[in-house]
N, C-alpha and C positions, 0 to 999 in steps of 0.2 A: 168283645162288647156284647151287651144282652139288648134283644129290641122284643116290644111288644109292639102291638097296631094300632091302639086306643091308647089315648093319655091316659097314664096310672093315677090312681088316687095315692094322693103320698098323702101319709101323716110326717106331720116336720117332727125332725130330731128321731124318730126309730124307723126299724125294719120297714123294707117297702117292697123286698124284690129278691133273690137268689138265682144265678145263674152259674152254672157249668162250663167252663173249656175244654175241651176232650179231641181226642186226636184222632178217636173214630166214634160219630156219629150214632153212626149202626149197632158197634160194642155199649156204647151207653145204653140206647134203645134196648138190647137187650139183657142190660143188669139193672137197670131202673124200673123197665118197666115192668118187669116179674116180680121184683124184692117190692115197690112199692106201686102200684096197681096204677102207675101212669098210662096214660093213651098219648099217644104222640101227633101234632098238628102242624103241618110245614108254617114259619114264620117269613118274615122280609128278610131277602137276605143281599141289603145293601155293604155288610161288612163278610158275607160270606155264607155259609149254610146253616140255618140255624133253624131251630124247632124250640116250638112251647109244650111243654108238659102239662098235661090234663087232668083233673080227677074228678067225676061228677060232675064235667063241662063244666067247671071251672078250669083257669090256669094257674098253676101254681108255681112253676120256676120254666125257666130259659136254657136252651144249651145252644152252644153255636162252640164250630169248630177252631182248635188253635189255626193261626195261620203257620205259615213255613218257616215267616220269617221272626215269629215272637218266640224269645228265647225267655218262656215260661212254663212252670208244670202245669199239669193237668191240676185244675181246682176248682172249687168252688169261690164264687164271693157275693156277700151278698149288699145290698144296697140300702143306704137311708135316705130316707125323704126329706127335702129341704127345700124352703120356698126361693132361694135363689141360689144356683149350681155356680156360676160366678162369684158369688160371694162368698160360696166356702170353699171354695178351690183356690180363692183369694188367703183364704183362713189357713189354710191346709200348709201353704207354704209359708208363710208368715211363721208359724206356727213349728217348721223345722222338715213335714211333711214336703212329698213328691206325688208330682201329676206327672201319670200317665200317657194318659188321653184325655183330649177334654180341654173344657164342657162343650160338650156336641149338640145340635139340637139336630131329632128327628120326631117321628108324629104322637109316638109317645113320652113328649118330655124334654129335658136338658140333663144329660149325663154324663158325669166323668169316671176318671177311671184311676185311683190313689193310691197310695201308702202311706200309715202312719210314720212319725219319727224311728219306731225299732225296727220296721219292717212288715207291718201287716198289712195285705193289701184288702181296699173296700171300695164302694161305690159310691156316690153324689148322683141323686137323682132327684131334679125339680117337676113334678108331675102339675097333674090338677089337684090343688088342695085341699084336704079332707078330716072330716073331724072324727077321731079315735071311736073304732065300733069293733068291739073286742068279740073275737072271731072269725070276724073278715078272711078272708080268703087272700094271700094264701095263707097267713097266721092264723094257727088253727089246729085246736087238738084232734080235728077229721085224718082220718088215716091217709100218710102218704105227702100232709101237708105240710111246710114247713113252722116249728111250733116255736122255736127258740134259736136264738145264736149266744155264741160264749169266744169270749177272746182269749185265748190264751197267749201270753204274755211274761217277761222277765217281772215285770213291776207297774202290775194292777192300777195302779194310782196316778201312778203320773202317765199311763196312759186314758185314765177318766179325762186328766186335765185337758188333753190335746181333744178328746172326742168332745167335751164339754164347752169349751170352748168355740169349737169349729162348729157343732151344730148348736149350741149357744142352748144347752140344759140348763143354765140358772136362770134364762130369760122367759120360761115356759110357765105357763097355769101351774101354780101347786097341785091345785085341786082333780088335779087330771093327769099331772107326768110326778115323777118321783126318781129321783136317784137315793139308793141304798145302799149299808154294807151288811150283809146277812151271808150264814153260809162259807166266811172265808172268799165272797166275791161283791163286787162291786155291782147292785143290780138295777136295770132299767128298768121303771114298770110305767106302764103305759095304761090309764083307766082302770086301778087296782090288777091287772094283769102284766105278770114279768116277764119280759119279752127277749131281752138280751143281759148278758154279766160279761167282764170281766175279772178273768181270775189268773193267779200265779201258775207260770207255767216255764221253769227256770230248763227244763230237756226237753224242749222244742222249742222250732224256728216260730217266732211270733204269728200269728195266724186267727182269722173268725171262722171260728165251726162252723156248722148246720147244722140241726138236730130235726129232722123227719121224724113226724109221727105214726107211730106204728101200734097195732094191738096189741103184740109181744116181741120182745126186744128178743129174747132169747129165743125164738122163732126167728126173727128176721136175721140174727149174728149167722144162723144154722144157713138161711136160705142163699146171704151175702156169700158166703164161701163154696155154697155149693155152685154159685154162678160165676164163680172165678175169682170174686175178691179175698178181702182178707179180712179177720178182725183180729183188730190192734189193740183191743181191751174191754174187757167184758165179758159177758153182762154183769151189771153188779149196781146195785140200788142208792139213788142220790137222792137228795133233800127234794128233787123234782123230778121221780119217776127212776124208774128203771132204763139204765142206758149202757149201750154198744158203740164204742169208737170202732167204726172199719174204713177200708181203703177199696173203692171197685177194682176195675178188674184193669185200669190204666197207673191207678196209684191213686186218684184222687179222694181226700181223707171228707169223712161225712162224719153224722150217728144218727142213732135210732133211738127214740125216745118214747116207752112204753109205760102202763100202771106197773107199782110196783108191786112185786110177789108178798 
């Protein structure tokens, strides 16, 4: 589970949060915060040891340790805002989905901890409610921020239906949220900016990415390996930047998302 110490501004129905599980602490610290210019802030550590990630005293993502007893990989996940965490935790299983954890309150918020029907895991996070300011931190094309998430998926669409539904995308302002299909993916845009897709991804386990912003992607794949991880594809230029799929130095899968060449 990810904590911050202040109630988060959620915007409802998209990205509000990213956080890490990792099995050492320390090794992150030292492949994050070289590859993408984080400073590190000790956080609460009601669920364990956890740290917030910095950049330009902003916070931008969360890491806290796997426990002993969680029989899960090293990942990321990241979280959407939604004005009641019960109510779509309600949605979530209704709907074919699994809870985790949750919904928990603590000082920033109501949050759970889910899977989609195929298997992707995400978060429910009921913050202080806030209205779309494209740029915001930590979504944000500022280096190191996270700028985008992408889901990869058997079948794009009928996983729209289950995210649409549970965080209730038809019932949203036109004039301010959008669902799309562009690109061969299904896309969120949030105040004319695209925040989240997903898309077909039939050779791998169901999963939401993170895409880190970076000045050069083909620099960062370089730096990622030289710090222990790996890249798993890339660099090579998409409809939205220049991007590197890699793994740190635990296994847990990211990318980097730079202009393109």
């Amino acid at each position: 589970m990810v904590e911050r110490t202040a109630t988060v501004r959620c915007v409802p129905a998209v990205p509000c949060w990213v956080g890490l599980t990792a099995r050492d602490l320390a090794a992150a610290q030292g492949f994050y915060g070289p590859l993408l210019g984080w400073e590190f802030i000790p956080g609460p550590d009601r669920w364990g040891p956890y740290l917030r990630a910095v950049v330009d005293g902003v916070e931008v993502a969360g890491l806290s340790r796997l426990g002993t007893d969680w029989e899960r990989p090293v990942a990321w996940t990241t979280y959407f805002g939604i004005e009641s965490a019960d109510r779509a935790a309600d949605g979530v299983r209704e709907r074919g989905g699994t809870l985790a954890v949750g919904p928990l309150s603590f000082d920033a918020g109501r949050v759970a901890l889910a899977a989609d029907p195929f298997g992707a895991t995400f978060g429910i996070w009921e913050g202080e409610p806030a209205d779309p300011r494209p740029g915001d931190a930590p979504w944000s094309a500022e280096p190191g921020a996270p700028a985008w998430i992408e889901l990869r998926t058997a079948d794009p669409f009928a996983a729209a239906l289950f995210y649409g539904e549970v965080f209730r995308w038809d019932e949203r302002d036109p004039a301010r949220f959008e669902v799309r299909y562009e690109h061969e993916r299904v896309v969120l845009r949030s105040e004319d900016h695209s925040v989240a897709a997903l898309r077909a991804a039939r050779d791998l386990a169901p999963h939401w990415e993170v895409f880190f912003s970076v000045p050069d992607a083909d620099a960062a794949a370089r730096h990622a390996a030289a710090l222990g991880g790996r890249v798993l594809d890339g660099p090579a230029d998409s409809p939205y930047g220049r991007v590197a799929r890699l793994a740190d130095a635990e296994g847990g899968r990211f990318s980097v998302l730079g202009p393109r060449i």
